[in-house]
C-alpha positions as a printed Julia matrix, in Angstrom:
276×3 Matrix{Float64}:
 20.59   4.41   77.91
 21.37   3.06   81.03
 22.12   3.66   84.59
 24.66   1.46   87.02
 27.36   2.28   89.45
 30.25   0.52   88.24
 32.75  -0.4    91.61
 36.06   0.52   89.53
 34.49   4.7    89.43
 36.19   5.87   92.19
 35.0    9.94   93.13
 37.18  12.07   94.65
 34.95  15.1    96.34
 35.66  17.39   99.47
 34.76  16.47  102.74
 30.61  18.36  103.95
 31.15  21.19  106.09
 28.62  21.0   109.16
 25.43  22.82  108.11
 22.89  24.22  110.32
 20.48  22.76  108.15
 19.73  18.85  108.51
 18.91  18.44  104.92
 22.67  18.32  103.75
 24.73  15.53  105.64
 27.13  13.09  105.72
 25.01  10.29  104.41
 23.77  12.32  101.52
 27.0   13.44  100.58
 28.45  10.22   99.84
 25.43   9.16   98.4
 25.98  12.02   95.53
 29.5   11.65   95.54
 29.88   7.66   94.49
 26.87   7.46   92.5
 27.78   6.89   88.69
 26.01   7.32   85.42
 27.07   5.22   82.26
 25.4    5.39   78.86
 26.08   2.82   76.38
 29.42   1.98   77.94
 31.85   2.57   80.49
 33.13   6.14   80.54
 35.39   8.16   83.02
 33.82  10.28   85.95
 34.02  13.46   83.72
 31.77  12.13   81.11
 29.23  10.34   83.67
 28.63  13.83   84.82
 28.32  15.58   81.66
 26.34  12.87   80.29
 23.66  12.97   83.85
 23.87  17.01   83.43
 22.02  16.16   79.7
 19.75  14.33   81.43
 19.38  16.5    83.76
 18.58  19.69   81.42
 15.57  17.41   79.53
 14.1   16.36   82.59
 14.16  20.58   83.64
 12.3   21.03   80.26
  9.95  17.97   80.73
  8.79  19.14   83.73
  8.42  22.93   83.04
 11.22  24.26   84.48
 12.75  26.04   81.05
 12.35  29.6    80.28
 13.88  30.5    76.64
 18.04  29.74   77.12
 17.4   31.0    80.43
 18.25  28.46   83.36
 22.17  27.21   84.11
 23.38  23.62   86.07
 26.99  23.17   87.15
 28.33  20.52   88.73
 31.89  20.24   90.63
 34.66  18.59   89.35
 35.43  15.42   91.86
 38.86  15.5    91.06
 39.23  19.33   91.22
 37.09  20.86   93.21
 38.72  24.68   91.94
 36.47  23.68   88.62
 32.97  22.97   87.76
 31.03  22.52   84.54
 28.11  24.13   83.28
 25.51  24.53   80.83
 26.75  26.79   77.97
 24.77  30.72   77.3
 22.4   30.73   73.94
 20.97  26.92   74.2
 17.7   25.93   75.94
 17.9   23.05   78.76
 17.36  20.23   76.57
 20.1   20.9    74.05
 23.03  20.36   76.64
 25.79  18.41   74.96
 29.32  16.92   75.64
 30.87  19.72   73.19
 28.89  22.69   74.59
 29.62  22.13   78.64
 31.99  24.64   79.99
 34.54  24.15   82.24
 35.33  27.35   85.11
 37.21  28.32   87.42
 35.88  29.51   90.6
 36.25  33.09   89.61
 33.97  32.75   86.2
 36.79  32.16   84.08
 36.25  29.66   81.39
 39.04  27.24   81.06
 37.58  24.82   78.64
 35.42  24.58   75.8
 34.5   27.16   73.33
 30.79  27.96   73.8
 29.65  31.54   75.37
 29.37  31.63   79.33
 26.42  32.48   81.0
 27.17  35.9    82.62
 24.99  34.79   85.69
 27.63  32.56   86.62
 29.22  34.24   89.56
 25.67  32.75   90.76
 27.83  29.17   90.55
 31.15  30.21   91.3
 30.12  32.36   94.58
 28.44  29.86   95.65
 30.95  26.84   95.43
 33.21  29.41   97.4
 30.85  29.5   100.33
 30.01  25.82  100.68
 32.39  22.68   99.91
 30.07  20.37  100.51
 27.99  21.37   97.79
 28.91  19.37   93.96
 25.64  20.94   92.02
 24.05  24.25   91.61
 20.83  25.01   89.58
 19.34  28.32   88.66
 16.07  28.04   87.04
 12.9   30.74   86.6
  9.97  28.44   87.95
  6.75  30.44   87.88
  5.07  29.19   90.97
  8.12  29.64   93.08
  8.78  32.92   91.38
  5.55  34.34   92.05
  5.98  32.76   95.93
  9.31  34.79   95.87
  7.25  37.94   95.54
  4.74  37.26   97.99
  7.71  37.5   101.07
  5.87  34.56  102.94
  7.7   31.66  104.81
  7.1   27.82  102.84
  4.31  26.63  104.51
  3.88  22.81  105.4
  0.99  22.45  103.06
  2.11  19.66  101.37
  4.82  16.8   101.86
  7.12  18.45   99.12
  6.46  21.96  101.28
  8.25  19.46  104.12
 11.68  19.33  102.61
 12.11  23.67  102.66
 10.31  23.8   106.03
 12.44  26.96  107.69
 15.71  26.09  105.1
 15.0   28.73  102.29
 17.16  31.84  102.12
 16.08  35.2   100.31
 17.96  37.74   98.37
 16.42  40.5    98.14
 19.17  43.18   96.6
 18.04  43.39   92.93
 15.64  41.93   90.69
 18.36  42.26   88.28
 20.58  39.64   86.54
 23.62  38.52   88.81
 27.08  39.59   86.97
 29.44  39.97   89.26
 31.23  38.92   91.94
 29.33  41.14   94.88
 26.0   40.08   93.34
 26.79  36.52   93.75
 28.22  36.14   96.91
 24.79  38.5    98.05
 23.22  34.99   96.41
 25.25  32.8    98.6
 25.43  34.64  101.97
 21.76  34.65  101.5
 22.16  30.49  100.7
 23.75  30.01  104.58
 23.49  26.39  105.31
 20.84  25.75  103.08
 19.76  23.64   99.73
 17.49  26.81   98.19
 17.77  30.28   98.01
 14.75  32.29   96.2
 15.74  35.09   94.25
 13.23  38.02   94.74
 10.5   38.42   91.86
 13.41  36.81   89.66
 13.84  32.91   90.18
 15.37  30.18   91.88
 18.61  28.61   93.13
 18.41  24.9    94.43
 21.56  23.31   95.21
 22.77  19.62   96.36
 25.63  17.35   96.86
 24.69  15.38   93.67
 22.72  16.09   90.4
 19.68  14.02   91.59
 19.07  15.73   94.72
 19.08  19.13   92.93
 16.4   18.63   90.16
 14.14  16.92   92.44
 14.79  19.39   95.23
 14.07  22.39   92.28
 10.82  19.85   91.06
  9.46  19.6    94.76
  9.94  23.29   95.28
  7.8   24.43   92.88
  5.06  22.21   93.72
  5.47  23.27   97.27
  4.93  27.07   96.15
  2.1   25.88   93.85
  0.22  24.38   96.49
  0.75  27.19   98.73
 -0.52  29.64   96.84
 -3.51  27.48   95.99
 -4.19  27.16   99.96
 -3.78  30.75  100.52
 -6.06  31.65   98.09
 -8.64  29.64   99.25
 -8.46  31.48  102.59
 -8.55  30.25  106.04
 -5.87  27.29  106.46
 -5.98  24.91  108.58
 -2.97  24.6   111.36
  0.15  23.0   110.02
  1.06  19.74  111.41
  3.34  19.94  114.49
  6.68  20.69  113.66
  8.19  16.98  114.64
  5.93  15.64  112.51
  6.98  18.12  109.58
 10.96  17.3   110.65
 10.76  13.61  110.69
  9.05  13.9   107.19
 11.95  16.2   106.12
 14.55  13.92  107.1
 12.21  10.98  105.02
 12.33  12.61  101.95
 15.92  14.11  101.68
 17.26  10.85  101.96
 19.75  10.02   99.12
 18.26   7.07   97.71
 14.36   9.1    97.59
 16.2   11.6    95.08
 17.94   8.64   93.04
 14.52   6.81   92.33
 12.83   9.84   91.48
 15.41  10.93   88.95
 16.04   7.35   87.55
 11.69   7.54   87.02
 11.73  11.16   85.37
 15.05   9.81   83.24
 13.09   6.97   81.94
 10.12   8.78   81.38
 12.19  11.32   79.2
 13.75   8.05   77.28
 10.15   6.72   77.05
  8.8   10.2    74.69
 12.39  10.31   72.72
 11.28   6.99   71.24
């Protein structure tokens, strides 16, 4: 397996709306949107991303982020941004495949491919509604950031991953219920706004990015954010946070396009490495 960005992929993707959040911008856009992923070959845009949303599902499972066949990645069609992909209902993470990726409309209707649809996928569709300049959307049950869901408390800046969801987390807070409908998931993405993560009360996560990389590190770093919250808070008595230019510039270090390329390319090759 291997990863390159041939010149002759050309990506066709809509144009970032302004966000109030820095983390999403111009920069990081194209970045996700011209990046390409070959395996063995060359292959056409559609395939690069089905083949990096495989990827993507094993590194989810390497890292902990699996929960049964619960947990769903879609990723917008460059050439049609009306349709997205996404992980099929009734398969774990890691057993995403070319045949079982779904292709939907933005009202949850499955145009291609014969595999069951996961009925949280309003989650994906709402969502790609509300925010063009979004190409990826990840739902995933992560038990730190679950259990920091619960707790109601604002993401510290404990930590240097805690940095990159300084004030730019929503909450929804209607039901700890699945999302099934339409209402339900634009509740999910009104409660989204401008940002990359939304936490879904006592229920999960929903991390979202302009390419595949910059979600599953963004979903990675969030739960070790939570995880070293909690830690902190249990130990009682915190020390002050940093001052909050110090916190932003760090922010705007680590959301850069090329930190969530290298990070993914690692946690690829480190999947590659225990496949044999």
């Amino acid at each position: 397996m291997s990863y390159a960005a041939p010149a002759k992929v050309k990506w066709i993707c809509l144009p970032p709306r302004a966000c109030e959040s820095a983390l999403i911008d111009l920069e990081v856009f194209k970045a996700g949107a011209s990046r390409s992923f070959t395996v063995g070959g060359e292959m056409n845009a559609h395939d690069e991303i089905k083949q990096k949303m495989i990827m993507a599902g094993k590194i989810l499972v390497a890292e902990g982020q699996d929960d049964f066949t619960r947990g769903h990645i879609s990723f917008r069609l460059p050439d049609n941004p009306g349709l997205f992909f996404m992980k099929a209902h009734s398969i774990g993470l890691d057993e995403i495949t070319m045949e079982n990726i779904l292709t939907i409309d933005l009202e949850g209707n499955v145009v291609a491919g014969k595999a069951k649809r996961h009925s949280e996928v309003y989650i994906h569709s709402e969502i790609f509604k509300a925010r063009p300049d979004l190409n990826c959307v990840l739902h995933t049950h992560p038990t730190y950031a679950t259990a920091f869901s619960a707790a109601g408390r604002p993401m510290r800046a404990y930590s240097q991953p805690a940095a990159l969801f300084y004030n730019a987390i929503g909450t929804y807070t209607d039901t700890i219920n699945l999302i099934r409908d339409h209402d339900m998931g634009h509740g999910v993405a009104k409660a989204l706004g401008a940002h990359r993560t939304v936490l879904l009360k006592n229920h999960g996560a929903v991390v979202c990015g302009v390419s595949i990389e910059e979600t599953i590190i963004s979903v990675i770093m969030l739960e070790n954010a939570a995880q070293i919250q909690m830690i902190v808070e249990a130990a009682g008595n915190p020390a002050p946070e940093f001052p909050i230019e110090d916190v932003m510039k760090l922010q705007h270090d680590i959301s850069r396009p090329e930190q969530f390329v290298v990070n993914f390319d690692y946690l690829a090759r480190r999947v590659k490495r225990r496949e044999g």
